[in-house]
GUNU-157760 format. One record per residue (C-alpha): x, y, z. Coordinates in pm, whole numbers, plus 32768, in hexadecimal, padded with zeros to 4 digits. Layout:
residues N
@east->X north->Y up->Z
...
//
This chain:
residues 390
@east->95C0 north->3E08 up->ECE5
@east->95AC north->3CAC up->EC6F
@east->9518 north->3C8C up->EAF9
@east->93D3 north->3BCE up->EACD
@east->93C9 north->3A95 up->EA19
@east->92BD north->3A54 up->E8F0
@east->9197 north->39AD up->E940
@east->9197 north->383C up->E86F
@east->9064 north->387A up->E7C6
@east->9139 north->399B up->E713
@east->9227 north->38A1 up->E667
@east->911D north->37EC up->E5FB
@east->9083 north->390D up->E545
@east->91D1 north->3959 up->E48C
@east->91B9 north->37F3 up->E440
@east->9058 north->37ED up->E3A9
@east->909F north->3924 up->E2DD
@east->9192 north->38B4 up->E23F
@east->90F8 north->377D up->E206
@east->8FED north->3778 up->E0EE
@east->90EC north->3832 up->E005
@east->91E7 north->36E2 up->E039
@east->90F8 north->3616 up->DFCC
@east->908C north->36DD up->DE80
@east->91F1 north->36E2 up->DE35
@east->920E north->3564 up->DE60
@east->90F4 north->3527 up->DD88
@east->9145 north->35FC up->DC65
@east->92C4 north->356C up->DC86
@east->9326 north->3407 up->DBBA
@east->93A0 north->32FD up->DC75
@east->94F4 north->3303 up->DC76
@east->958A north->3201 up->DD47
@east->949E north->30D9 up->DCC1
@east->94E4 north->2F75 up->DC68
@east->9411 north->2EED up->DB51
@east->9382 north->2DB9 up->DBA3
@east->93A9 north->2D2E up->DA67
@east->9507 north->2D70 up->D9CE
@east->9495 north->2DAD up->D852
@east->93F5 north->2ED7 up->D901
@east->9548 north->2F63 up->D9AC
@east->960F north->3095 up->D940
@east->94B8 north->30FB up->D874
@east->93C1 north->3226 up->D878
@east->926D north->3217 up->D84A
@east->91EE north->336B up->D7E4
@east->90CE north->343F up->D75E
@east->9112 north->34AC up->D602
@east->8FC8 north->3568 up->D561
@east->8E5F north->3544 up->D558
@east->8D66 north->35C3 up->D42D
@east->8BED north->35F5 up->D438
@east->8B56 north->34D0 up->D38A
@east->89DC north->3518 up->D3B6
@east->88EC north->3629 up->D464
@east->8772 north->3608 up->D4F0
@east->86A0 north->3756 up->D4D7
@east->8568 north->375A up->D59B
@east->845C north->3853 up->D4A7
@east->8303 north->37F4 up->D569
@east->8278 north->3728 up->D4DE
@east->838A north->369A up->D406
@east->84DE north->35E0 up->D46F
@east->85E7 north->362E up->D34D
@east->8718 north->3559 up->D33C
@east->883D north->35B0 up->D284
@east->8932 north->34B0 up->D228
@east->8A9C north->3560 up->D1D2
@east->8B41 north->3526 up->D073
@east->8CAE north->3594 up->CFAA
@east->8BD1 north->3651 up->CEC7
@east->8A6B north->364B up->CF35
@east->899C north->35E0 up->D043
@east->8827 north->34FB up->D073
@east->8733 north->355C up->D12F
@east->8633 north->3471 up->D1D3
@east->8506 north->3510 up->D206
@east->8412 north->3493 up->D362
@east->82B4 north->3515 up->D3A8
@east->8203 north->3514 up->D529
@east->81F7 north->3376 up->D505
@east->8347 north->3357 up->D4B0
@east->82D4 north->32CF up->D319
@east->83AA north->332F up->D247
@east->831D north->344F up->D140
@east->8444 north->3490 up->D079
@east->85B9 north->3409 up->CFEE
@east->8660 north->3513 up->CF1F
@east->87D3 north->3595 up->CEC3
@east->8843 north->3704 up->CF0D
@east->897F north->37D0 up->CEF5
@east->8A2C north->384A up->D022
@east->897E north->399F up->D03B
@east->884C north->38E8 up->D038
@east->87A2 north->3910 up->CED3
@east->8706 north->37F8 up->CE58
@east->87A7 north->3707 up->CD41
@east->86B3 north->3609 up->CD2D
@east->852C north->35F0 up->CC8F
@east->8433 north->35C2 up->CDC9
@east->82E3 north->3614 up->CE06
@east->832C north->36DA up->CF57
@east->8226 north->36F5 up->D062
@east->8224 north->3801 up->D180
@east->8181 north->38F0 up->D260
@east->81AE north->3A6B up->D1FE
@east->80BC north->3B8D up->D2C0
@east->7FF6 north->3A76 up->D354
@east->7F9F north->39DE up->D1FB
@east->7FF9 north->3869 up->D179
@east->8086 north->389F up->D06B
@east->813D north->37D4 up->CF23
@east->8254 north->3864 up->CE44
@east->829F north->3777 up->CD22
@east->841B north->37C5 up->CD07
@east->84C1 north->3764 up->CB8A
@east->8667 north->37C4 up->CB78
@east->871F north->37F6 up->CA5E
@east->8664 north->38B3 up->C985
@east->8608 north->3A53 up->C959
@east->85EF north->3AE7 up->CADF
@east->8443 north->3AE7 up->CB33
@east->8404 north->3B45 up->CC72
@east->84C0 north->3B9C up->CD6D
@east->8460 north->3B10 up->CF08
@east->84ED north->3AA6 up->D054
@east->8484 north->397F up->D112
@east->848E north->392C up->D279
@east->851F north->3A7E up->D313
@east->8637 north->3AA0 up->D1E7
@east->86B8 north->3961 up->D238
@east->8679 north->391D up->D0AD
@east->862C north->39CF up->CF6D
@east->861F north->39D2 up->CDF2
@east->85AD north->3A99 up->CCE9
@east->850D north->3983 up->CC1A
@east->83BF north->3959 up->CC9D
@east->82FF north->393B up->CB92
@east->8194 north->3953 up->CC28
@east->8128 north->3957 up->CDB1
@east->7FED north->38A0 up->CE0A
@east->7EE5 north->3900 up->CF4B
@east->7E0A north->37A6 up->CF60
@east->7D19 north->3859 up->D07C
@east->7CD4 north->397E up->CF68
@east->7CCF north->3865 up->CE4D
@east->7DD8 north->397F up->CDBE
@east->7EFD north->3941 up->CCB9
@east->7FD0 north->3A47 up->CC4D
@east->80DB north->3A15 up->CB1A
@east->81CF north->3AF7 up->CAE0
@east->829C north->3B75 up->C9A0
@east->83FB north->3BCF up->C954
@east->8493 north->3CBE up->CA25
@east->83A4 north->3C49 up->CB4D
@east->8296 north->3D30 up->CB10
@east->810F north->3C58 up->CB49
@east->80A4 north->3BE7 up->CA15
@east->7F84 north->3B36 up->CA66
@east->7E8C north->3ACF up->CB6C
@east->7D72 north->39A6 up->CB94
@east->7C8A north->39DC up->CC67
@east->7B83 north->38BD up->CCF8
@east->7A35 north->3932 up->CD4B
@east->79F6 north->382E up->CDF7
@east->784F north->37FF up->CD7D
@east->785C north->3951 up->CCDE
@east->793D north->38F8 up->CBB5
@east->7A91 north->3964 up->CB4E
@east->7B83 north->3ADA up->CB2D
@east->7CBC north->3AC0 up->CA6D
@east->7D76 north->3C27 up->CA63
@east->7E95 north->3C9C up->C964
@east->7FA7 north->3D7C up->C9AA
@east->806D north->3E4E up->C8A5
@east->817F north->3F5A up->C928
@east->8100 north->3F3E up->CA99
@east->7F96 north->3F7D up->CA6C
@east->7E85 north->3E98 up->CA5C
@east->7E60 north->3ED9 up->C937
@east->7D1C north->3DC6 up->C8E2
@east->7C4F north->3D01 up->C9E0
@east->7B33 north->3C17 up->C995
@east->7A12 north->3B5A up->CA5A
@east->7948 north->3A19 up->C9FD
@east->7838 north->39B2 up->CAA2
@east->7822 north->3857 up->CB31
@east->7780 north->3821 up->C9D3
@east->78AD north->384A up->C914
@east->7807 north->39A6 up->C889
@east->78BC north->3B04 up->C867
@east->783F north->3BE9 up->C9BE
@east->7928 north->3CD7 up->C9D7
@east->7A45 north->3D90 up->C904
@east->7B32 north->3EBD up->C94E
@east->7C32 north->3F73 up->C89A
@east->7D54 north->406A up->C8C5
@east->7C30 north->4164 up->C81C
@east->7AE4 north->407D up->C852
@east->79FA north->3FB2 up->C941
@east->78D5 north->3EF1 up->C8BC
@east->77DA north->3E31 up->C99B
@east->76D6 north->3D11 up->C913
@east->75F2 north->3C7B up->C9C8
@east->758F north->3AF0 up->C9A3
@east->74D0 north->3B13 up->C87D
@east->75FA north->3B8D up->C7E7
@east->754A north->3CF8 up->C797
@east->7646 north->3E3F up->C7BD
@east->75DA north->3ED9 up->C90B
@east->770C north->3FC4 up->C934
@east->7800 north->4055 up->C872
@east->78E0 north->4164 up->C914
@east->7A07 north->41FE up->C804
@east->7AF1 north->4329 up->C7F8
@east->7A6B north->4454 up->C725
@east->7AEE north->45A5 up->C6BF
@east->7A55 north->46D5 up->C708
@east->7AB3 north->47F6 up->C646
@east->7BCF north->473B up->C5B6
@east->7C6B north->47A6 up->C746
@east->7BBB north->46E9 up->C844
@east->7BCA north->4572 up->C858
@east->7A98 north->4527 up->C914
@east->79E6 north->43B6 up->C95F
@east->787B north->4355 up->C8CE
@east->77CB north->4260 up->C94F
@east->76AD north->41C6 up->C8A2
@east->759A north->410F up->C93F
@east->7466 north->4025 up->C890
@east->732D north->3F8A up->C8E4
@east->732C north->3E1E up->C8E6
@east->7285 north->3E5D up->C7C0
@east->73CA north->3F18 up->C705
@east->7311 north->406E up->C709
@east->7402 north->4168 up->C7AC
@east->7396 north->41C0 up->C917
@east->74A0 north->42DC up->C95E
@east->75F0 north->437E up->C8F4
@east->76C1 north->442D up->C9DC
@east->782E north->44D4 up->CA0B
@east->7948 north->44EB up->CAD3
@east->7AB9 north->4596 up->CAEE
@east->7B7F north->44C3 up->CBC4
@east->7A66 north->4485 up->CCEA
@east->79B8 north->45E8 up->CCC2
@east->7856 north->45F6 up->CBF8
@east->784F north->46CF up->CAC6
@east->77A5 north->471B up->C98A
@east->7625 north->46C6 up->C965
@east->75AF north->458B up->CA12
@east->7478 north->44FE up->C928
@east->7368 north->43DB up->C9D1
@east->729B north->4372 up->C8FA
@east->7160 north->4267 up->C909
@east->710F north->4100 up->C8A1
@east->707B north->417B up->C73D
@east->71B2 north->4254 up->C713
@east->7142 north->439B up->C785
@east->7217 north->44BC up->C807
@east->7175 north->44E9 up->C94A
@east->7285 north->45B7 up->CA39
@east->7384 north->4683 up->C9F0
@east->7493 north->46EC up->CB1D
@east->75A6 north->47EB up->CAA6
@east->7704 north->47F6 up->CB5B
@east->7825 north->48ED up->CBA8
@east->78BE north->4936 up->CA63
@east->7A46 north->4893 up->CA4A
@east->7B3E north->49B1 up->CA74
@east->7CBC north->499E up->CAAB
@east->7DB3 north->48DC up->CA27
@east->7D6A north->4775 up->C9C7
@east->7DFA north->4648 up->CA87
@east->7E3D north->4500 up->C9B0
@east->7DE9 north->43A0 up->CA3D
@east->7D7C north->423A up->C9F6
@east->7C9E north->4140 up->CA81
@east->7DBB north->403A up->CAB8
@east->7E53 north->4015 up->CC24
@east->7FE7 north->4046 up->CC30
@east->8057 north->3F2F up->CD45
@east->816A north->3F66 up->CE32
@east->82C8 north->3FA4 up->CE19
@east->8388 north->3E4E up->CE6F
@east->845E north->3E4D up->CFB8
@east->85B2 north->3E48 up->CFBB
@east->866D north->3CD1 up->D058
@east->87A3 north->3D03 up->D113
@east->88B4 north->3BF2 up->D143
@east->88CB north->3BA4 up->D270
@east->89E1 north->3BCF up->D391
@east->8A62 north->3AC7 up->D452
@east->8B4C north->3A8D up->D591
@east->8BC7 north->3934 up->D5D6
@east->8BC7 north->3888 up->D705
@east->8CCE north->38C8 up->D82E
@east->8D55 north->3758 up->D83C
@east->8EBF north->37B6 up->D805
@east->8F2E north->37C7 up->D980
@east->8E69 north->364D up->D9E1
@east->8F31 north->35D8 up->D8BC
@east->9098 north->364E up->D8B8
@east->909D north->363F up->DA39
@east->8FA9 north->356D up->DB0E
@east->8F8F north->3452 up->D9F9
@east->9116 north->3445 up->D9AF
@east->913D north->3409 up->DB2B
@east->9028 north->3305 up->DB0A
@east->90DD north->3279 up->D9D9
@east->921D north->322A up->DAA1
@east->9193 north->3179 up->DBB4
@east->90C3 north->30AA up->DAD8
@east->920F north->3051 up->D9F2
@east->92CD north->300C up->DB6F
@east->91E0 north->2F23 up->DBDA
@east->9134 north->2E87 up->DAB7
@east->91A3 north->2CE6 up->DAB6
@east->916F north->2CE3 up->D938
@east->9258 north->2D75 up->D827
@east->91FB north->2F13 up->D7B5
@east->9278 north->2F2A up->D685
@east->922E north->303D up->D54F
@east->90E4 north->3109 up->D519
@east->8FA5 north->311B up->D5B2
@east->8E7C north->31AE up->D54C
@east->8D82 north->3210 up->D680
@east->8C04 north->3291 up->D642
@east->8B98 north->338F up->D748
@east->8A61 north->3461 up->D739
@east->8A5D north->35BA up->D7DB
@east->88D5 north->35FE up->D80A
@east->884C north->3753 up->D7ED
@east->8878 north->3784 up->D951
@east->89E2 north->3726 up->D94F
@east->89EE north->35F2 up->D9E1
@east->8ADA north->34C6 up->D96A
@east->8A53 north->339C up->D910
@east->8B05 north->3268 up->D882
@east->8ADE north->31AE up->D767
@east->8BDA north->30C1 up->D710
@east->8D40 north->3086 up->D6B1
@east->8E0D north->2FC5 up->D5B1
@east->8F92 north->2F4B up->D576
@east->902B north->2E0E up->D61A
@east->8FBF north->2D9F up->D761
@east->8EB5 north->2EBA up->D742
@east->8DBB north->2DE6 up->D847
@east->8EAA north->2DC9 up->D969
@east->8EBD north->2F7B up->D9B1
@east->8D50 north->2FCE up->D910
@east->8C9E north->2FCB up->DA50
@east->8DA5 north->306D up->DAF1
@east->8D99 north->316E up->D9E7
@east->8BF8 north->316E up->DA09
@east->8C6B north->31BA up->DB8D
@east->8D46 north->32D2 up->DB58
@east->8C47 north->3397 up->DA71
@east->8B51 north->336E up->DB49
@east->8BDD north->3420 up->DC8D
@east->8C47 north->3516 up->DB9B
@east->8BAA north->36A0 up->DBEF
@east->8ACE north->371E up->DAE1
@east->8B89 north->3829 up->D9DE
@east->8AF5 north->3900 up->D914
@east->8A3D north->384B up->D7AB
@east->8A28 north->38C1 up->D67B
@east->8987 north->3A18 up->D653
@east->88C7 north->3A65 up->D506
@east->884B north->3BD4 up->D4ED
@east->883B north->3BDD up->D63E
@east->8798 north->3A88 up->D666
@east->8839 north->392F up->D72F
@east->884A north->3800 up->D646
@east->88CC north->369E up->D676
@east->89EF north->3610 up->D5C5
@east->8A6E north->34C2 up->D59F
@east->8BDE north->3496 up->D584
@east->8CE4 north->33BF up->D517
@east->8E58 north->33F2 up->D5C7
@east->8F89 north->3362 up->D553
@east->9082 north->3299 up->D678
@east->91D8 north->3233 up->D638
@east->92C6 north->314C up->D6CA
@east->940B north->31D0 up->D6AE
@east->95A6 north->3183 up->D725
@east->95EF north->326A up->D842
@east->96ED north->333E up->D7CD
@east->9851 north->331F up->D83E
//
């Protein structure tokens, strides 16, 4: 039987598949049998040698934060929503702050100002801008929209806080071990409204008369119960009652504007074991920062491969002399795209916008990752001319 022949359109399928893989390989392979045009540039290499990070953008809504890469340090340029700039400072490379600034941000929805003072005993400890920086010398934090400043001590524990009443006057509170341990209230006035203690609470009204005083008292040297005294305008006392904790106890007394007992109400007697407190308000346990973790960009492949090829068609064909180091700028954005900045060493101007081309048609890698979040980086690579070797 005679054997049947191929059609033609099968040949040219073997010849299709085999060719996008020929031209990969041609692309990711040096030219070889090339003539410089210009002789200085014969019998030479031009390669990729290294790249470093020089800078990163973060995006923290509604803040841009630049950081510009040091040996030992690095700045940080801080942007807000029109692009002014809010803050300069210098930090270390995990991020804690080295420098004195007056630091603006947004934390829980709240504007918010830390006034940040290195160098001395550690204050208070915070993170700014999703951990992208700390330190543990804020020495007080400031909430303009609650006219609020708080100061803290050694340690970091609050120390004090200002309050602005806006028309009603002033509140400045002390803390001691924790606790509020003394807060105070002046009228717009400038006179004494308000006072409470660890033990204490005393109330005055405008005409600076003693309205209310509640204290700690012992019952039966066993019971630490609260009194609270009332008066008349007039300073006569209008009633005294008694509490453990929030429950009524003991005798409740009312009495009237000349002074009289009038009513008498009795309450459970206190039975039990007793429970100690204080009138002063223990604030929250501080949170924990955690460094962060990083993964750096997947640029290695474009660079050792697709720009080395680049490199030696540009050293082939370039009509000026390559000679020694360049130093190109590329940015990688946070979506992993190249884009070009510039390039210097001799003769730099004749191959940038070839250079500008070939980063360009580059595919997107992967950026930098920071806890799980893309950022932009702007780097700096190192290109060398060098003899072929023999």
């Amino acid at each position: 039987m005679k054997r049947k022949q191929p059609y033609p359109v099968f040949y040219l399928f073997i010849l299709l598949s085999f060719l996008p893989a020929w031209e990969i390989n041609a692309q990711n392979t040096p030219l070889k049998a090339c003539k410089a045009q210009v002789k200085a540039n014969r019998n030479k290499l031009f390669r990729y040698d290294s790249y470093k990070a020089i800078a990163s953008e973060f995006q923290v809504e509604p803040y841009t934060i630049s950081f510009i890469y040091k040996d030992k340090g690095d700045s940080i340029y801080i942007h807000n929503a029109g692009e002014q700039l809010i803050a300069a400072l210098e930090v270390d490379k995990n991020g804690t702050i080295n420098s004195p600034v007056s630091l603006d941000y947004v934390a829980k929805g709240l504007k918010l100002t830390d006034s940040i003072v290195p160098g001395g005993e550690r204050r208070k400890l915070n993170a700014y801008f999703e951990g992208l920086l700390s330190s543990n010398s804020v020495l007080w934090t400031a909430d303009r929209n609650a006219g609020r400043k708080l100061y803290y001590g050694i340690g970091g524990q609050d120390s004090l806080s200002i309050t602005d009443l806006k028309e009603r006057g002033r509140e400045m509170t002390w803390y001691s071990s924790g606790l509020d341990s003394l807060k105070k209230r002046w009228n717009e006035a400038g006179n004494l409204v308000y006072e409470r203690t660890l033990t204490s609470e005393k109330i005055w009204d405008e005409q600076q008369q003693l309205i209310q005083h509640t204290f700690d008292s012992l019952v039966q040297n066993k019971w630490r119960v609260r009194c609270k005294k009332s008066w008349y305008p007039t300073g006569i006392l209008s009633s005294e009652t008694f509490h453990y904790w929030d429950t009524p106890c003991l005798a409740w007394k009312y009495y009237n504007e000349r002074g009289k007992l009038v009513r008498t109400v009795k309450h459970k007697t206190l039975k039990g074991t007793p429970v100690e407190y204080g009138i002063g308000i223990v604030p929250p346990r501080e949170e924990m920062i955690f460094r962060a973790v990083y993964q750096k960009e997947a640029v290695a492949v474009v660079f050792n491969n697709a720009l080395n090829d680049r490199l030696a068609t540009l050293l082939c064909q370039a009509t000026v002399a390559l000679e020694g180091i360049y130093t190109v700028r590329v940015n990688v954005t946070d979506d992993g795209a190249f884009v070009f900045k510039d390039i210097e060493g001799l003769h730099a101007a004749a191959i940038g916008s070839e250079l500008a081309a070939f980063f360009y048609k580059q595919a997107k890698v992967k950026p930098a990752v920071r806890n799980g979040r893309p950022f932009g980086q702007l780097l700096k690579l190192t290109l060398k001319v060098i003899p072929e070797a023999r």
